[in-house]
C-alpha positions as CSV (number, residue, x, y, z in Angstrom):
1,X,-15.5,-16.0,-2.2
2,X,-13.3,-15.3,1.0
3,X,-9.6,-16.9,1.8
4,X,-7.6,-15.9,4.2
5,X,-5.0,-12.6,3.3
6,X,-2.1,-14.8,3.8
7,X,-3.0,-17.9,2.0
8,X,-1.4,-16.8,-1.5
9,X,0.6,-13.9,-2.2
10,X,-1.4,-11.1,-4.1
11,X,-1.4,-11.4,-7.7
12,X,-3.8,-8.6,-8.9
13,X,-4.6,-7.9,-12.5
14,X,-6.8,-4.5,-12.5
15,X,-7.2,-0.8,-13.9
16,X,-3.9,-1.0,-16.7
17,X,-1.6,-2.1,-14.0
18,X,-0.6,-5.5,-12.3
19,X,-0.1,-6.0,-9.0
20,X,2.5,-8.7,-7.4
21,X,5.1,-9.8,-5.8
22,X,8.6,-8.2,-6.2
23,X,11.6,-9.9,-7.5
24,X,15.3,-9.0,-7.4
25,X,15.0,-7.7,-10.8
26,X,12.9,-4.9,-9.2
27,X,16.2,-3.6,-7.1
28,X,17.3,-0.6,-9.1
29,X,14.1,0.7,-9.7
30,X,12.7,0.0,-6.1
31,X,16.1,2.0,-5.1
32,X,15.0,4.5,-6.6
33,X,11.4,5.0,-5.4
34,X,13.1,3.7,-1.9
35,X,15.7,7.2,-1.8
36,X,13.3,9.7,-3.0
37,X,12.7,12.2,-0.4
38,X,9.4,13.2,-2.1
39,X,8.0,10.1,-1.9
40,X,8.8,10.1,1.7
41,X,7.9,13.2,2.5
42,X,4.7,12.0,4.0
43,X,5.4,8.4,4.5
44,X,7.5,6.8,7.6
45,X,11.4,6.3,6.7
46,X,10.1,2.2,6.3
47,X,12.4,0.5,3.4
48,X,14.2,3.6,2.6
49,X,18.2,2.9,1.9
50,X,20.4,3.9,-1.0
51,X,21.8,0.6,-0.6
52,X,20.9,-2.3,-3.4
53,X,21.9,-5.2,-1.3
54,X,19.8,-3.6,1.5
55,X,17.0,-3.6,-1.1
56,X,17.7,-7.1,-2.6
57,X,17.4,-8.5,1.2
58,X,14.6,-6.2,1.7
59,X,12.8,-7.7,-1.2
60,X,13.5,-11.4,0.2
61,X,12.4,-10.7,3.3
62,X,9.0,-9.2,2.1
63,X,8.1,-11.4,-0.3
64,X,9.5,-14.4,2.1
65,X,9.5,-14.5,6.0
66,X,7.4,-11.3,7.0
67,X,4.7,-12.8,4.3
68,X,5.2,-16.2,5.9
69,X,5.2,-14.8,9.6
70,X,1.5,-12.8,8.6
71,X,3.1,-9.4,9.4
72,X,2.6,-7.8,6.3
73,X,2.3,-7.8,2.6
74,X,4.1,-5.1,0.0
75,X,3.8,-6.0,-3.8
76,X,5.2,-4.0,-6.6
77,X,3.0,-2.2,-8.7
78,X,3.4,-2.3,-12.5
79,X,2.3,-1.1,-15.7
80,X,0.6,-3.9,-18.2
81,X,2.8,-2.3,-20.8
82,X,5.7,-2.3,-18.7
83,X,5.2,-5.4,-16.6
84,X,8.9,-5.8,-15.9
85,X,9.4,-2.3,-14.5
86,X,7.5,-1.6,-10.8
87,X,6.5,2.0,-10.3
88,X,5.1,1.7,-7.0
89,X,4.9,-0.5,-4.0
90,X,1.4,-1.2,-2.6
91,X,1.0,-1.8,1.2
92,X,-1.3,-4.0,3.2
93,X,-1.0,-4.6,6.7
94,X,-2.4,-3.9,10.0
95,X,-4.8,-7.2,9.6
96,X,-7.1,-8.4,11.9
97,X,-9.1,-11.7,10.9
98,X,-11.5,-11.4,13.8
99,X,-12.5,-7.7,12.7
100,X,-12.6,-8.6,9.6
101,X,-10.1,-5.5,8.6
102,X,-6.6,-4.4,7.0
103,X,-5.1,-1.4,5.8
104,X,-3.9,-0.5,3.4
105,X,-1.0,2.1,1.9
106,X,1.3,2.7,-1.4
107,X,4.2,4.9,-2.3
108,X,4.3,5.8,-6.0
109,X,7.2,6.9,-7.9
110,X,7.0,10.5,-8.1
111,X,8.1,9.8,-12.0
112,X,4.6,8.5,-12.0
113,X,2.8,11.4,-10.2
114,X,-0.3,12.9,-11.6
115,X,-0.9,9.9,-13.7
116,X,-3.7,8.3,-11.4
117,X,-1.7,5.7,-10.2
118,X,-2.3,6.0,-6.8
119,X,-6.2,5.9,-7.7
120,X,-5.8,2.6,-9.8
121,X,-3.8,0.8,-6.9
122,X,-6.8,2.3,-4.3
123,X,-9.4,0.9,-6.5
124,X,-7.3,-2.8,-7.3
125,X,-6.6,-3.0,-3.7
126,X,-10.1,-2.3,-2.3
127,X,-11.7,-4.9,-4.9
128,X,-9.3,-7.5,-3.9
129,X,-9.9,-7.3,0.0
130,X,-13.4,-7.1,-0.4
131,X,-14.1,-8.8,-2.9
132,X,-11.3,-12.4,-2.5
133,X,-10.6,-12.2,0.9
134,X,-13.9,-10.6,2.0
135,X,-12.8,-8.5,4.4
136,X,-15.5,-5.5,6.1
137,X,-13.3,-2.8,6.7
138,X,-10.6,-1.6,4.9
139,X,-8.5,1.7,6.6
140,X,-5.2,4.1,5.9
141,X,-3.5,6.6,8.2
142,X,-2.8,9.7,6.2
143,X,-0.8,12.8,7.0
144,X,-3.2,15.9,7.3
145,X,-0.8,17.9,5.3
146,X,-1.0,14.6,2.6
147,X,-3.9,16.0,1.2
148,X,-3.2,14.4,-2.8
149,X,-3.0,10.8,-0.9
150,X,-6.5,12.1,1.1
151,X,-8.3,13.4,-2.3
152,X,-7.4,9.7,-3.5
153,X,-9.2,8.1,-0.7
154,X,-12.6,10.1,-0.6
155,X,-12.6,9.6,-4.6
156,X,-12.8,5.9,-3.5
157,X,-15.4,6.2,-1.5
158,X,-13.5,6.3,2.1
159,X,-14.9,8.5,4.6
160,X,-12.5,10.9,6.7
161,X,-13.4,9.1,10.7
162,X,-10.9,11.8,12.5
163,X,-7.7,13.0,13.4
164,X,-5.6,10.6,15.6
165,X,-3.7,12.9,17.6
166,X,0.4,12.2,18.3
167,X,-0.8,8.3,17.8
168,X,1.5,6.8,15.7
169,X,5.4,6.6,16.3
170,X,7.1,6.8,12.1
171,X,10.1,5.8,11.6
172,X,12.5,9.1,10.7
173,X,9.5,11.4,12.1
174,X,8.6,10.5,15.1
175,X,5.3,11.0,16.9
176,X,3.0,11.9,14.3
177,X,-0.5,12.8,13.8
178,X,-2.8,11.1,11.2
179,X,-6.3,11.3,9.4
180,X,-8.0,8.3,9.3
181,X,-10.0,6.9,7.2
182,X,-12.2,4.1,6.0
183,X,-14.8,2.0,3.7
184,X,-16.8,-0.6,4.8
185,X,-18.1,-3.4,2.5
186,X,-21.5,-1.9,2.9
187,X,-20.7,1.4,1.5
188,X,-18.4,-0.6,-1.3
189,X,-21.0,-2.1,-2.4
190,X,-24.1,0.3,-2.6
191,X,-21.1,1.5,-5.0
């Protein structure tokens, strides 16, 4: 089965967690993942604010016009238990129809560290490009120093292709340099 990435907003039901799209509701607790200089520590200065009507329109406009517009897609990440309370955002973006690619990121509450949750998101995300949308490639640009977000990507099966040298300009950071990495359907599948 393949659709294209922007036909439907991700709804993904996987691994004890659910995957969709954010609502107002999510505002307090997306502040909070939003101002923690942990979970940033590694990640461009994207969405952060200590501001809840910065987040509410930040919401809108992700789940709205930059979904609408193809630019990108950030989904809330939630426990089946707790379905009402997100504990991570996951990223896609980057897509390219003609390659046949995307990439993918997250940003986990560090509340919710060391509980595999990064892993889980990896693993629902991969299934869903490859497997709905039917994508080849899937990629994420890690921080060399990032090495918990790098451990999560080899134990999915992503292979390390290089270091891309002051390539990418982050928010807050600047010029940066990043690992990158990626899995091809191929090697998904042999899986």
């Amino acid at each position: 089965m393949s659709k294209d990435l922007y036909e439907e907003f991700p709804y993904i039901v996987a691994n004890d967690i659910i995957i969709r799209k954010m609502t107002e509701n999510d505002a307090d607790a997306l502040m909070e993942l939003c101002s923690s200089e942990a979970v940033y520590r590694y990640a461009p200065d994207f969405m952060t604010t200590k501001n809840k009507k910065a987040v509410i329109r930040n919401i809108s406009q992700i789940g709205g016009r930059d979904f609408e517009k193809k630019l990108y897609i950030i989904a809330g990440v939630y426990l089946q238990e707790d379905p009402n309370n997100i504990i991570a955002t996951a990223e896609i973006f980057g897509y390219d129809k003609l390659v046949s690619m995307a990439e993918i990121g997250y940003r986990i509450n560090e509340r919710y560290w060391n509980r595999g949750i990064a892993t889980k998101v990896t693993q629902a995300l991969v299934a869903y490009l490859f497997d709905e949308i039917g994508l080849n490639r899937i990629q994420a640009k890690v921080m060399p120093e990032n090495i918990y977000s790098a451990k999560v990507l080899l134990k999915n099966g992503f292979l390390r292709e290089g270091l891309i040298r002051q390539g990418n300009f982050w928010k807050g950071r600047g010029v940066v340099d990043l690992d990158m990495y990626s899995l091809l359907k191929v090697d998904y599948m042999e899986k």
